[in-house]
C-alpha positions as CSV (number, residue, x, y, z in Angstrom):
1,X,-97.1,31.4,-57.0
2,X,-97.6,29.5,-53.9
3,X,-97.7,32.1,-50.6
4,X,-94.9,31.5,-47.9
5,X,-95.8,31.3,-44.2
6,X,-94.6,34.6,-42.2
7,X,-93.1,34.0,-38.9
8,X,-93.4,37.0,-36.9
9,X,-91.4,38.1,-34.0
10,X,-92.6,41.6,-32.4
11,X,-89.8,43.5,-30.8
12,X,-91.9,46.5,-29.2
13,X,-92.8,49.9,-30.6
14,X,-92.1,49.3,-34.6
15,X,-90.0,46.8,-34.7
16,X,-90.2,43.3,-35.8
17,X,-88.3,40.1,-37.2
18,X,-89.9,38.7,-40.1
19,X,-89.1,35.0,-41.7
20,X,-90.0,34.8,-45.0
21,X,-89.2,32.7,-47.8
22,X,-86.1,31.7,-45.9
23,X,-84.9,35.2,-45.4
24,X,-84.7,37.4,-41.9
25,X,-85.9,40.7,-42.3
26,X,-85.2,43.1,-39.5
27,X,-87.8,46.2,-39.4
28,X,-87.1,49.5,-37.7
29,X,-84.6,47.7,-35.1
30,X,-84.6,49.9,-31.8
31,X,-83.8,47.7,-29.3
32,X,-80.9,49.8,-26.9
33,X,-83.4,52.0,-24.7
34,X,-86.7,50.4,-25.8
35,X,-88.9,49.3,-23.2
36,X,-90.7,47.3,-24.5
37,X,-87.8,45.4,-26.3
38,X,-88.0,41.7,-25.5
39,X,-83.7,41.7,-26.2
40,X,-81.6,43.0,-23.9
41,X,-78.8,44.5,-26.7
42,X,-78.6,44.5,-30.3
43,X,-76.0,41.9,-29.9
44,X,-78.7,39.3,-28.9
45,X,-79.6,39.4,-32.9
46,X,-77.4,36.8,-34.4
47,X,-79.2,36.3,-37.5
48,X,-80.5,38.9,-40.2
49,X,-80.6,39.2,-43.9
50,X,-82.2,42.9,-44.1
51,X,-82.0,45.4,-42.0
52,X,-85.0,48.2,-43.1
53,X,-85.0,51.7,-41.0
54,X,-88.1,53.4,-42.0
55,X,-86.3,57.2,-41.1
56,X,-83.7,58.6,-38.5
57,X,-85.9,58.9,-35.3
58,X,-83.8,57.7,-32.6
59,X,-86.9,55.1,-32.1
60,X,-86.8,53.3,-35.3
61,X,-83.3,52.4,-34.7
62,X,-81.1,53.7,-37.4
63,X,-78.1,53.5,-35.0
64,X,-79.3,49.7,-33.6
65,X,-79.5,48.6,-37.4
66,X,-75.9,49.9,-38.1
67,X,-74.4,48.2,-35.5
68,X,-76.6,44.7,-36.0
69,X,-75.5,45.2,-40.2
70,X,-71.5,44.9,-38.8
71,X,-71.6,42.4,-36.3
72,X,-74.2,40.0,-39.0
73,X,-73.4,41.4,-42.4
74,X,-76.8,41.8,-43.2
75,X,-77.9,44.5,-45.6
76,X,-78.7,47.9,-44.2
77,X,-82.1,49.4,-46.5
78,X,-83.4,52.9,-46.5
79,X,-83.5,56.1,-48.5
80,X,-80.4,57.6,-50.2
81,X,-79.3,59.7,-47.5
82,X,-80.3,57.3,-44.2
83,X,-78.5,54.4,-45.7
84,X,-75.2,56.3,-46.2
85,X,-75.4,57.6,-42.8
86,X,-76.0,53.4,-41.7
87,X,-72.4,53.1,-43.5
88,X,-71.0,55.6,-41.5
89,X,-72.1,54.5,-39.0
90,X,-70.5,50.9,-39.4
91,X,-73.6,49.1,-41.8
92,X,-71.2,46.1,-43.4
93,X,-73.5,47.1,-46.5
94,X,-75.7,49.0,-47.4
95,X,-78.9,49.0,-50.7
96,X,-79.5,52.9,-50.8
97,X,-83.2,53.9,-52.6
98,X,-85.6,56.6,-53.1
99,X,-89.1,56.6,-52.7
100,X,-91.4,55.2,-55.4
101,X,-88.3,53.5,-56.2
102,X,-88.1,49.2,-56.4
103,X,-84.4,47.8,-55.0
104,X,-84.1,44.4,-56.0
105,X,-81.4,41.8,-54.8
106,X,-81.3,38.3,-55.2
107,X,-85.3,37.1,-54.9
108,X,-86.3,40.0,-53.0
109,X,-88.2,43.5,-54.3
110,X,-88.1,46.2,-52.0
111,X,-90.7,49.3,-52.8
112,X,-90.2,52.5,-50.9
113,X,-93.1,53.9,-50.2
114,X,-94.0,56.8,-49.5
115,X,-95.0,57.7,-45.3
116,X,-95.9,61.3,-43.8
117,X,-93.9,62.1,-41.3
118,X,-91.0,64.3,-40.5
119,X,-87.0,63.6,-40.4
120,X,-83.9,64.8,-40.5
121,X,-81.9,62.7,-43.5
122,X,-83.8,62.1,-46.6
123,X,-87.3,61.9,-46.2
124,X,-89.3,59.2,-44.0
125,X,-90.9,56.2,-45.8
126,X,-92.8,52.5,-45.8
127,X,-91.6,49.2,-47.2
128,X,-93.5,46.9,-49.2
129,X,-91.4,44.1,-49.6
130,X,-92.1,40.9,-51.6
131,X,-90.7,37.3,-52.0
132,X,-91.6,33.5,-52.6
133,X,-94.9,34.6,-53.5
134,X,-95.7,37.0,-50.1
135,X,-96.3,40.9,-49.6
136,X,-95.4,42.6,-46.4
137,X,-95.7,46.3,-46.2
138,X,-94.5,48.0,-43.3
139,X,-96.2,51.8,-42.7
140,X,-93.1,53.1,-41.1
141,X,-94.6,56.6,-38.5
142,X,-97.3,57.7,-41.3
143,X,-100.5,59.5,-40.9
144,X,-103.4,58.2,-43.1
145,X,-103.2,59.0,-46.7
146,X,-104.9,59.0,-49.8
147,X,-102.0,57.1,-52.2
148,X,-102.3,53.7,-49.6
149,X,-104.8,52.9,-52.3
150,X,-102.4,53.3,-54.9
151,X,-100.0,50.7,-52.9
152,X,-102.6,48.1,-53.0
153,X,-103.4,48.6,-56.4
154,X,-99.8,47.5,-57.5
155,X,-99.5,45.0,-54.5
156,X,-101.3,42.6,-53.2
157,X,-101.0,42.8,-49.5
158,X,-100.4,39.4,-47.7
159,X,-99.1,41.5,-44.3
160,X,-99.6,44.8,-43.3
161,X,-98.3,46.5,-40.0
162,X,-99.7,49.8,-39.4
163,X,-98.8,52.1,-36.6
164,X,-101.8,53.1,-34.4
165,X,-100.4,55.3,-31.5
166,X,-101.6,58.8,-32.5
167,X,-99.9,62.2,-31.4
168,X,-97.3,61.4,-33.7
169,X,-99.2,59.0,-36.1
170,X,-102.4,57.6,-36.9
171,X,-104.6,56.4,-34.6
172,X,-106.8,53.6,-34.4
173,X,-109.7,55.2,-36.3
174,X,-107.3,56.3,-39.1
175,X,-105.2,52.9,-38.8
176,X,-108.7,51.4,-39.9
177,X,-109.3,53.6,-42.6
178,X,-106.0,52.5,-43.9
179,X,-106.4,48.8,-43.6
180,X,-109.5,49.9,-46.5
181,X,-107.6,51.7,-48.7
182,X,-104.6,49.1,-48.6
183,X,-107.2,45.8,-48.6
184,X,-104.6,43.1,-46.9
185,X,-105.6,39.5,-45.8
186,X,-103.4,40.4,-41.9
187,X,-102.7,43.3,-40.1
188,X,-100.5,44.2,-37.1
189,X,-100.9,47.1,-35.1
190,X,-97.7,48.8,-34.1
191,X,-96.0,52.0,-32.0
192,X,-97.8,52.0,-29.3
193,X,-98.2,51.8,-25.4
194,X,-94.2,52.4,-25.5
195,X,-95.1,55.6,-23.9
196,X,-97.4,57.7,-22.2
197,X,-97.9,59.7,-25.9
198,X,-98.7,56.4,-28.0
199,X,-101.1,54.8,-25.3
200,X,-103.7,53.1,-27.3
201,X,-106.4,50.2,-26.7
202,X,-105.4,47.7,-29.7
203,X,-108.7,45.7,-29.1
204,X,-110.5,49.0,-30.5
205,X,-108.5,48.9,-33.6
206,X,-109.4,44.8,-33.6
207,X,-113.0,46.0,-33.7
208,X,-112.8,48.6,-35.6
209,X,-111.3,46.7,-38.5
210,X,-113.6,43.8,-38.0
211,X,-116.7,45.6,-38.2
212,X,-115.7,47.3,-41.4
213,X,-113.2,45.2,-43.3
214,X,-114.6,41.9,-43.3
215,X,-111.8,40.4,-45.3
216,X,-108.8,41.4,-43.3
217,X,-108.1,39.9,-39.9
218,X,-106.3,41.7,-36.9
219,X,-103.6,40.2,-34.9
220,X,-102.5,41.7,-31.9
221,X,-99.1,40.7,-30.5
222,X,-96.7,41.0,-27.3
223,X,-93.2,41.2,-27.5
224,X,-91.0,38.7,-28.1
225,X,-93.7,36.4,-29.1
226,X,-93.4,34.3,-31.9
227,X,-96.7,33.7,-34.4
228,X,-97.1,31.8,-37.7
229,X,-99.3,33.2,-40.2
C-alpha cells in the first residue's frame, strides 16, 4: 500500500496536529496555559477527527481534548479510565482502550502502547496509529525501554515523536537509543524547552541520531509551523 504524506503542525511541549490519509489527529492537546502553544484557546481548533491524550498530566491536555471533542465532535482516545473521565468532562465521544490493545474505527487502527510514566487514572501510554498505508507512533512522557523493539517489530514506523526533555522523561541520549530499538524512517523530538526542567539542545539529539541511525532522519520543529513529510 502506497504511504500517505504527513502534514505536521507542532503545538509546543507534546502536542501536535497530524493530517493523514485525510484524517486530523489531535495528540496530547494542551493548549490553555502552554507557553509555547502557537493557539491562543482550544477554541482556535476548528477541525479534528481524534483527539489522543497520552495520560492525565495537566500538560498533555486531558481537559483541552474534552472540551475540543464537544465543540468539534471529534473522538476523544485513551485508556479505559482517562477516556471516561474525557466524557465527563464534556468529550461528544469517546473510543475507550487498554494497553496492548488495537481500537479500530472506520480506516484507522489505534495500538496502545505501552509508556513508563506515572498517572493518576489508568495507567500512562503511547499511540501507534496507522492508516492509508502510514505509521505514526507517538511516545507519550516515557523513559527508554526495552519492548520499543517489540513495537517495531509489529509496526513499521513511518513517524515517530519521542520526548527528549529529561527529569521527567528521556533525554536526548536515551531518546536516541529509542529511535534504534524502534527503527523509523522520521523522528520528532518533543517536551521540551517548555520549562526550565525539560531544557534540552535538540541539535544534540539531531546528531546523536545521525551518527548512529543512519536510516532515520531528525526533524526539528517550532511551533505552529507546518511541515510536509
Amino acid at each position: 500500500m502506497t504511504e500517505s504524506k504527513i502534514e505536521v503542525t507542532w503545538l509546543g511541549h507534546a502536542a501536535f496536529m497530524i493530517v493523514v490519509n485525510g484524517k486530523n489527529l489531535l495528540f496530547d492537546p494542551w493548549i490553555e496555559g502552554n507557553p509555547r502553544s502557537p493557539l491562543g484557546s482550544y477554541r482556535d481548533i476548528k477541525n479534528v477527527d481524534y483527539i489522543l491524550v497520552s495520560h492525565d498530566h495537566r500538560d498533555h491536555g486531558l481537559e483541552d481534548g474534552a472540551k475540543i471533542s464537544g465543540t468539534t465532535g471529534a473522538a476523544f482516545v485513551g485508556v479505559f479510565e482517562l477516556a471516561n473521565r474525557a466524557k465527563d468532562l464534556g468529550a461528544a465521544k469517546i473510543l475507550p482502550g487498554n494497553i496492548g490493545g488495537i481500537i479500530v474505527h472506520k480506516d484507522m487502527e489505534i495500538f496502545l502502547s505501552s509508556a513508563y510514566h506515572s498517572c493518576d487514572l489508568g495507567v500512562p501510554c503511547g499511540f501507534v496509529v496507522r492508516t492509508g498505508g502510514t505509521t505514526i507512533y507517538h511516545a507519550g512522557d516515557t523513559s527508554l525501554f526495552r519492548d520499543m523493539e517489540l513495537i517495531a517489530d509489529r509496526w513499521n514506523i513511518d513517524l515517530a515523536l519521542l520526548p527528549i526533555g529529561s527529569t521527567y522523561t528521556m533525554d536526548p541520549y536515551d531518546a536516541m537509543r529509542a529511535v534504534k530499538l524502534l527503527n523509523p524512517k522520521k523522528v520528532i523530538p518533543m517536551h521540551y524547552n517548555t520549562f526550565p526542567q525539560v531544557e534540552q539542545d535538540p541539535g544534540k539529539f539531531r546528531e546523536l541520531v545521525h551518527a548512529t541511525c543512519r536510516n532515520c532522519t531528525v526533524i526539528v520543529m517550532e511551533p505552529g509551523v507546518n511541515v510536509l513529510i
